[in-house]
Structure formats: structure tokens, C-alpha cells
N, C-alpha and C positions, 0 to 999 in steps of 0.2 A: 815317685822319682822320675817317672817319665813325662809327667808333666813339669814338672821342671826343666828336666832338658830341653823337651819343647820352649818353654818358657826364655830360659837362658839362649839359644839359637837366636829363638824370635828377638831378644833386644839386641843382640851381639849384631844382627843384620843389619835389624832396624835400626840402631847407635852409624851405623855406616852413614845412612839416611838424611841424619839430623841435622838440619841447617840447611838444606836442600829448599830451593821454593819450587811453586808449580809457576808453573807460565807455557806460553806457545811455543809447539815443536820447532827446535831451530831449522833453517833450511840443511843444515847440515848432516841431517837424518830423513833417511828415507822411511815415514811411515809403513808403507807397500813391506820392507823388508824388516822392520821391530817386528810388525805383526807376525812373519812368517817366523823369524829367529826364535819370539816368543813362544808361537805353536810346539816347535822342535824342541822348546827346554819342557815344557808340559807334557811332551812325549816321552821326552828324557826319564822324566819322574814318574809318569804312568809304568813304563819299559824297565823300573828301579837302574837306570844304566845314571848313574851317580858320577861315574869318571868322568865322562862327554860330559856333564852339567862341569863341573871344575874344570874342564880344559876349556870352557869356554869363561870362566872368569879371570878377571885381573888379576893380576897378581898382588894387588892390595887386598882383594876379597880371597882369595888362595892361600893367603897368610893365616886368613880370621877361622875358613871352614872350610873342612875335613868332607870325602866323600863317606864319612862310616857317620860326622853328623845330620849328613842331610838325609841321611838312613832312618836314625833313630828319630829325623824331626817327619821324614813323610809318611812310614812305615804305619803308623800308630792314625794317620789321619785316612791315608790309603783305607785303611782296614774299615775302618769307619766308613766310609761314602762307597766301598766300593770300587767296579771295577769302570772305567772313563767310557764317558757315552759321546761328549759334545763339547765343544766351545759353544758357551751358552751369549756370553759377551765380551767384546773386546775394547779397549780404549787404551787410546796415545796422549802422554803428556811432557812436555819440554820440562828440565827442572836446572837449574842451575846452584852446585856446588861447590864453593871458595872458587867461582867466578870459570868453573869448567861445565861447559854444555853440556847434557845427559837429557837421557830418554828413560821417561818409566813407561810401561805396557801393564795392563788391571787385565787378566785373563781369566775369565768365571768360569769356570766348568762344568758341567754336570755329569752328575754318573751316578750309577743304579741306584744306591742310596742317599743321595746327597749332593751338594756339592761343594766346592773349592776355589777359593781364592788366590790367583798370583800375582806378585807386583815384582815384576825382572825391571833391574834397571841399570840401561846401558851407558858408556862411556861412546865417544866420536869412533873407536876402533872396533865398539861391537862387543866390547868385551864386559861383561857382567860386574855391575859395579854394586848389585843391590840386590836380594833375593829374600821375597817377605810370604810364606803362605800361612794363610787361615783358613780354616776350615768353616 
């Protein structure tokens, strides 16, 4: 069952996604600050402070997910890898969807067991348009 919910989350995001291309970060985003915004939602989810991760998303993505699913989707993966050692690598990509600029962020983590995948992706406000982790 809880793989399914993981399951369900993960396409519910990623469907957010779809139709999105990659290309060059617009000028209209400050890489220096994706990176740092990124680190802080990573913290978010190391810290299980689940609220702060939804007050910082859109209200398109606030519609789709719930702070009790992003519970039951990191909870299960947390356990698994452990407790957060490092940003192990980071990377910025410009994406363009139905013709609105965004920024996604690939945050790799490492920790005691394991590690973890983030792809946060932002809107020109900052505001969290895309939230994909794998383990």
C-alpha cells in the first residue's frame, strides 16, 4: 500500500511536469538563489517540517498535495537512507511550461545509508511548481 502511495504522489507531481522542456536558465532567475531555496526545502524534509515545504508552493501545487502526503511519500524513503549527511550534487535547469519560464534544481543527497534525489521546480515567484523525490 505504501508503495503505491509513493507511486501515486510520484505521478500526481510528475503529471504537473509533463510538457515542460529543458533549456537554459532564464535571466529571470537567479541561479545563486534556486540553489539556496532548494537546499532550505531539503532541510524542510530532512526536519519532516512538511507545512514550510506547502507554504512555499503554488497554489496550483497546494491544490494537488497535502502536508500528511508528502509525509507518507518521504517518511518511508527517510527511513530507508537515513539520517542527511550532505548535498552530494546540485544542478540548474531553465524549463518552459505552456510558454511560462521555471527553474528546476536535481539536489542529490547523501546520508548515512543512502542517498536521495530532488527535482524542486520553481515558477518566476519562487513558488514551488514541481516536487519529484526518488530515492
Amino acid at each position: 500500500m505504501n508503495k503505491l502511495k509513493v507511486f501515486l504522489l510520484t505521478f500526481l507531481v510528475g503529471g504537473i511536469l509533463v510538457g515542460c522542456s529543458s533549456s537554459k536558465l532564464s535571466e529571470d532567475f537567479d541561479e545563486a538563489a534556486l540553489k539556496a531555496d532548494a537546499q532550505s526545502i531539503v532541510q524542510m524534509f530532512c526536519n519532516n517540517d512538511y507545512e514550510s515545504v506547502v507554504d512555499k508552493m503554488s497554489d496550483k501545487l497546494k491544490a494537488a498535495i497535502t502536508e500528511e502526503q508528502l509525509k507518507e511519500v518521504w517518511e518511508p524513503i527517510q527511513n530507508t537512507i537515513g539520517k542527511f549527511d550532505s548535498i552530494n550534487k546540485e544542478g540548474v535547469v531553465g524549463n518552459n511550461d505552456d510558454n511560462q519560464e521555471m527553474a528546476t534544481v536535481v539536489e542529490i543527497i547523501k546520508c548515512e545509508k543512502g542517498k536521495a534525489q530532488f527535482k524542486i521546480t520553481y515558477n518566476k515567484d519562487m513558488k514551488l511548481e514541481g516536487l519529484y523525490i526518488i530515492k
